[in-house]
C-alpha positions in Angstrom: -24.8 -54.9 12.2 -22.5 -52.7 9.9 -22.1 -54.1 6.4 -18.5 -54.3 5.0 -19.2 -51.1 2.7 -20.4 -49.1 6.1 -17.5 -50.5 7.7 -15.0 -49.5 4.9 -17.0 -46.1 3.9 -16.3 -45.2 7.8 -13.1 -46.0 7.5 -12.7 -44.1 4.3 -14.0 -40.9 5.6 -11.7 -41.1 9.2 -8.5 -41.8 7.2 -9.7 -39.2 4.6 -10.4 -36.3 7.8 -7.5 -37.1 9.2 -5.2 -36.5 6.5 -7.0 -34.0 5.2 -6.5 -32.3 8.7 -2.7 -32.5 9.2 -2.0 -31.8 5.2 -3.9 -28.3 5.3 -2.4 -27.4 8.9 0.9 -28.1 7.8 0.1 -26.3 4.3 -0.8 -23.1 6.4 1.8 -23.5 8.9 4.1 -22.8 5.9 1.8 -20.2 4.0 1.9 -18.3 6.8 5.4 -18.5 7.5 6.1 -17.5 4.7 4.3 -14.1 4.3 4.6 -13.2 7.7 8.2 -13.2 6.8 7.2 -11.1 3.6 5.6 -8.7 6.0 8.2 -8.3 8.4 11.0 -7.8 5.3 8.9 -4.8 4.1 8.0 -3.7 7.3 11.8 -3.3 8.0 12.3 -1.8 4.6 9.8 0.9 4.9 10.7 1.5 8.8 14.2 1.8 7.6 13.5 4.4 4.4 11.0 6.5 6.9 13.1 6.9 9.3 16.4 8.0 7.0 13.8 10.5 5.5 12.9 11.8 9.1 16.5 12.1 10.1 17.5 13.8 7.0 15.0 16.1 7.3 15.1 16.9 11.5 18.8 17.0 10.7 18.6 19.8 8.2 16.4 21.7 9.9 18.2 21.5 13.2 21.5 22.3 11.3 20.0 25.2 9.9 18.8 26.4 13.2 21.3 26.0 15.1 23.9 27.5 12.3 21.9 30.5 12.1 22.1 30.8 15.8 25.1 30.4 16.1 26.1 33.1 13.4 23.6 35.5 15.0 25.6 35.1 18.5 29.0 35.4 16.4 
């Protein structure tokens, strides 16, 4: 037969678990949230500074191309 300090000890350490267990999933639920939205907002800001380098630069040199072929054929 359990003593009353096994009994509560048990107790204890199921109650302790169990909050333990739902405090540090919510915890990381909302860590993670939070820098996957980190993530995406610099992923979106370097995707977006790339990609106005790239078009600036394929638009220049297609520019130049074609107005140099153009003037040859004028």
């Amino acid at each position: 037969m359990k003593s009353i300090n096994q009994v509560k000890e048990q107790v204890h350490l199921r109650v302790w678990h169990q909050v333990r267990n739902q405090v540090s999933g919510q915890v990381w639920d909302q860590v993670w949230r939070q820098v996957w939205r980190q993530v995406w907002q610099v992923r979106e800001q370097v995707k977006n500074q790339v990609w106005l380098q790239v078009e600036d630069q394929v638009w220049n040199q297609v520019g130049d191309q074609v107005r140099v072929q153009v003037w040859d054929q004028v």
